[in-house]
C-alpha positions as CSV (number, residue, x, y, z in Angstrom):
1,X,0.0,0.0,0.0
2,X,1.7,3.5,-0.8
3,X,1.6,5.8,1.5
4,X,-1.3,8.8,2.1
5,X,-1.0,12.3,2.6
6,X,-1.8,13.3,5.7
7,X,-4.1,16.2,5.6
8,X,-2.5,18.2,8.1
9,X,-0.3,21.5,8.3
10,X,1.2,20.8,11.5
11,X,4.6,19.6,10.5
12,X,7.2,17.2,12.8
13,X,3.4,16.0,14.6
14,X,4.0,12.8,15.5
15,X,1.1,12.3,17.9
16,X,-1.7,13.0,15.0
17,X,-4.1,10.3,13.9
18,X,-6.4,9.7,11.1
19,X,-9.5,7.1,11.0
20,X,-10.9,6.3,7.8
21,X,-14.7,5.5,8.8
22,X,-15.4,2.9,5.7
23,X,-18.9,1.4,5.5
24,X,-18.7,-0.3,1.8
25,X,-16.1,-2.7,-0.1
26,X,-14.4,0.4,-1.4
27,X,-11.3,1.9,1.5
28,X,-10.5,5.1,-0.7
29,X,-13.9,6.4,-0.2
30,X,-14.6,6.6,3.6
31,X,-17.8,8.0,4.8
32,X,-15.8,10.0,7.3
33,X,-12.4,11.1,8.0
34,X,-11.7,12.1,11.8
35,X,-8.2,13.8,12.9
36,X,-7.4,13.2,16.3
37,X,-4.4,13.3,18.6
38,X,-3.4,10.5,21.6
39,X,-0.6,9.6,23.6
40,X,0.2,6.2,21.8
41,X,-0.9,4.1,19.8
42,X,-2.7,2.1,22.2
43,X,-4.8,5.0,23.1
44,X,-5.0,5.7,19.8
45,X,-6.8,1.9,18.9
46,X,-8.5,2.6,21.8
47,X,-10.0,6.7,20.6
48,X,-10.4,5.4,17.0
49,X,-13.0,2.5,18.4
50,X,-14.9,4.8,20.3
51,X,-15.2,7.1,17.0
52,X,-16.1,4.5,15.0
53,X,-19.2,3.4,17.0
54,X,-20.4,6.8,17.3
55,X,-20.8,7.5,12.9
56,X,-23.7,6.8,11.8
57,X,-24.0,4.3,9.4
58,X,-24.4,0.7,8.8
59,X,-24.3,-1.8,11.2
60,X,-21.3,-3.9,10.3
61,X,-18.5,-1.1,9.5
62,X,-14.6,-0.7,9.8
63,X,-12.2,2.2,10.4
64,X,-8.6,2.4,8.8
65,X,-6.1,4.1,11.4
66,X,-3.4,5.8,10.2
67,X,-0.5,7.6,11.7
68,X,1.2,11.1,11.1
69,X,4.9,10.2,10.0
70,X,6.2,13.5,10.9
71,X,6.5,14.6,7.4
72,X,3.0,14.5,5.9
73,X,2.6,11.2,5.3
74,X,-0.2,8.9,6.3
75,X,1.1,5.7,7.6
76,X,-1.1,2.9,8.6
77,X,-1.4,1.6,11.6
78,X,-4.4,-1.0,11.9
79,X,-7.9,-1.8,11.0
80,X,-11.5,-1.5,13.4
81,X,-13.5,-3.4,13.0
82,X,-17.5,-3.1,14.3
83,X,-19.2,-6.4,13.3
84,X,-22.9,-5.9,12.7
């Protein structure tokens, strides 16, 4: 997978996250994008679940996390997954 921009200016962030809120086959059109920021990446896992059953949408949907690299680049971290 190539990397993603990151649709940030904050340059050098680190601590930035992206969840891709996907509710059909298709990843690179997500119903929602949500920027947030967290200590790790444990508390990130743990923010990007709690985002994720708060969209609206379908029952059975997934987020893609991704990390700021620093540099502007989206890096992935891991899927959510909220079974229906």
């Amino acid at each position: 997978m190539t990397a993603r921009l990151f649709a940030t200016y904050v340059t050098g962030t680190t601590d930035e996250y992206r969840l891709d809120v996907v509710t059909d086959p298709e990843p690179d059109n997500p119903q929602t994008v949500a920027y947030f920021t967290a200590a790790d990446v444990d508390a990130a896992t743990r923010q990007a679940a709690r985002l994720l059953a708060a969209v609206d949408g379908p029952a059975d949907r997934y987020g893609e996390l991704y990390a700021h690299d620093g540099d502007g680049a989206a890096v992935y971290v891991d899927t959510i997954h909220l079974p229906a």
